[in-house]
N, C-alpha and C positions, 0 to 999 in steps of 0.2 A: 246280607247284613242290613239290619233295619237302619231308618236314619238315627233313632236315638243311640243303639248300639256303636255306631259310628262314633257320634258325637262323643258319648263315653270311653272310647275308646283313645282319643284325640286330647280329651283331657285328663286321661291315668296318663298317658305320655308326656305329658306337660305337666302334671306334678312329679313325676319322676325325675321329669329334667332338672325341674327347678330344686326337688330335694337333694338331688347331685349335686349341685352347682353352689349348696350352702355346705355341704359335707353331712348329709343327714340320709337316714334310711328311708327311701321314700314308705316302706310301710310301716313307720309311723306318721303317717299323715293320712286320716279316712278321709274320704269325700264324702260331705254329707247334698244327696240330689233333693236339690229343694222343686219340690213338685205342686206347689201351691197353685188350685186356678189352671193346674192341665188334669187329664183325665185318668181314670182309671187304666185305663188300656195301654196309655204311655206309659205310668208307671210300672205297666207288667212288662211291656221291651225291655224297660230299663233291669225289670229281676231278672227278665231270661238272660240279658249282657252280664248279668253276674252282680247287680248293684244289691249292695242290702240297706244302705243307710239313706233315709228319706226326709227328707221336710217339711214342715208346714207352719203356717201362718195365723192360720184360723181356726179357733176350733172348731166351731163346727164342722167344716170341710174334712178338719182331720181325723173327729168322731167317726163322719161316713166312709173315709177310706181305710180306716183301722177296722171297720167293720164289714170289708169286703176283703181286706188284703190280712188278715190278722197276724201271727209274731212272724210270720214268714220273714218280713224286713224287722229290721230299727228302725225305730220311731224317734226324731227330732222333734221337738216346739221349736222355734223361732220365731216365732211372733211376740210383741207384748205380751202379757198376762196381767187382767184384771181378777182381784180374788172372787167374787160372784163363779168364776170361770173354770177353779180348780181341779173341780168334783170332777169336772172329765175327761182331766184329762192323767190325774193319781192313779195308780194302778196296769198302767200301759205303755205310757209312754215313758221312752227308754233315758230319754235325756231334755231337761229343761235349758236351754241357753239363756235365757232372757229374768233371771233374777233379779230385780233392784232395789227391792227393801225391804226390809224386815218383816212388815205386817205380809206379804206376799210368802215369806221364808214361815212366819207362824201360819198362815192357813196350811199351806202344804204340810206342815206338820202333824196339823189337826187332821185334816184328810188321810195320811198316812198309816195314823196310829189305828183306823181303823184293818187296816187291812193288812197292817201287820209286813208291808215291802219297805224298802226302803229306795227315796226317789233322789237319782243323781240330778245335781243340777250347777249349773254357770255363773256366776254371777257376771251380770251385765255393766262393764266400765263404760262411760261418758268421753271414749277421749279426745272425739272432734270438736267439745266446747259449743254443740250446737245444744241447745236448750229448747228445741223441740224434739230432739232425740231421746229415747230412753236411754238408764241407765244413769249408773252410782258416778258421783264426781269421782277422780281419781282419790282428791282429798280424802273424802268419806269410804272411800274403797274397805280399811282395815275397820273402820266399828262395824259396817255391815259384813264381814267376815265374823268377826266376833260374834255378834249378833245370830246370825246362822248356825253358827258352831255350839250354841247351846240348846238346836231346837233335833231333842229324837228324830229320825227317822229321814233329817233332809242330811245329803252329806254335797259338800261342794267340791267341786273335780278341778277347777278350772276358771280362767274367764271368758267372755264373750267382747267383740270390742268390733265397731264400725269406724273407718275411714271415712270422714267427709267428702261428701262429689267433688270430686278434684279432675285436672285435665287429664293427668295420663294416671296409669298404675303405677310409675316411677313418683308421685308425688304423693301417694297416699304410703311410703317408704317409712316419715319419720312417724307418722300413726301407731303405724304396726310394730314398730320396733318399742315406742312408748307403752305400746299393750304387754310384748315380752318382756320389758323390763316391770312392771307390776305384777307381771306374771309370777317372774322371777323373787320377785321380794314379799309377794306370799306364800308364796310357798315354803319361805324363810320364814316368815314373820306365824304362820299357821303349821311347823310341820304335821302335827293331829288329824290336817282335813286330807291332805297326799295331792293337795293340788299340783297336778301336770299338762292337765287341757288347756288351749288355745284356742276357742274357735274365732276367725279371721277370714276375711277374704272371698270374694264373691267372683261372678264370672267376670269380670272388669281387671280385677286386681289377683286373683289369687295369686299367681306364682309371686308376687312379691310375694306375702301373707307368709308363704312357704317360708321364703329366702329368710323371712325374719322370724322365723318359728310359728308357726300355726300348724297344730295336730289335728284342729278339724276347718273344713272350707266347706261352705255351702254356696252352691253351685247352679242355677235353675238355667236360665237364658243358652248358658254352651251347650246347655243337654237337651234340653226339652222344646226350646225357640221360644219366639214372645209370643206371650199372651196375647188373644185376643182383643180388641178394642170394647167388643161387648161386655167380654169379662173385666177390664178394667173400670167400663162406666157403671155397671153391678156394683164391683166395690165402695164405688164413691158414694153411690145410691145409698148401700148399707149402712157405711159410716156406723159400724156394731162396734162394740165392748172389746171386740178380737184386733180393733186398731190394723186393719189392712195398709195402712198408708206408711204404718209404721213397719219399712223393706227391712228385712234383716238377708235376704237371701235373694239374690238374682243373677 
């Protein structure tokens, strides 16, 4: 067994655990392997273990491995999203997490209509209160609901929501639970969109994430190990449109 197949292995047991331990079916809860900044070749251990849902940060990176690994997997964004950026990533990719305004929610539309699919996507809540993070205030959460819900061809699932670096994953608790609760009340307040997604929880925190509802966890660091330092200083160097600094997934 390879070591990712391992790792993966290690952490389908540990969301199992923890979807037990809330009373929930662990298969509903995907692992989405954020594989930003590792290589092609890891991400192919990861298919042979049986992984299909993948993630990424940057577009570009994720242009070139969509174009080696094509529908074989799911396709995640997690990254920011600048509208300049859309165009490539409409048509492929399976799921947007990172929504947070409107003018973002109309280009995607614009891009869609040509092609005739229709692109699921998250909308991203704010609810560590850090104002350098993306994402909608909780406030604002229902007009950018609204807003979305009248744009053809984008439909919203869910939302996306980050814990603030906190000491342990027993502290990023009340986060996650604040995210299922908005969760909960849009889904009310929109029944029209069918929001049910959650995505929540990284390799630090997830099983809380679980314990408090989160249907999707992205996962990189358990699975794949850290990044290089080279690859890190790249990114800083970049400082591109695709906002690498901006972690949704580790």
């Amino acid at each position: 067994m390879s070591p990712v197949a391992a790792a993966l292995e290690r952490v389908r047991e540990r969301i199992g655990a923890a979807a037990e331990r809330a009373g929930r079916d662990p298969g509903d809860v995907t692992l989405v392997a954020v594989s930003k900044a590792h290589p092609v070749p890891l991400i192919r251990e990861a298919i042979a273990a049986g992984q299909r849902d993948f993630g990424e940060n940057r577009v570009q990176e994720a242009v070139a491995k969509y174009k080696e690994l094509g529908t074989q997997v799911r396709w995640h964004f997690v990254g920011r999203l600048q509208r300049n950026k859309v165009r490539h990533l409409v048509g492929w990719v399976d799921l947007i997490h990172s929504l947070d305004r409107p003018e973002l929610a109309a280009e995607i539309g614009n891009r869609v209509a040509a092609t005739g699919v229709t692109q699921e996507v998250l909308a991203e809540v704010n609810v560590s209160g850090d104002q350098g993070r993306g994402g909608v205030t909780p406030e604002d959460l229902a007009s950018l609901l609204e807003s979305v819900a009248s744009v053809p061809g984008v439909r919203v699932t869910g939302l996306m929501a980050m814990a603030p670096i906190v000491g342990s994953p027993e502290d990023a608790r009340p986060y996650f639970r604040q995210a299922a609760r908005l969760r909960d009340e849009a889904a009310m307040e929109f029944p029209e969109l069918g929001i049910h997604h959650l995505s929540m929880g990284m390799s630090q925190d997830y099983e809380v994430a679980i314990e408090e509802g989160a249907t999707l966890v992205r996962v990189g660091e358990a699975i794949f190990g850290h990044r290089s330092g080279r690859v890190r200083a790249e990114e800083r160097v970049v400082g591109d449109v695709d906002s690498a600094s901006n972690v949704r997934g580790r």
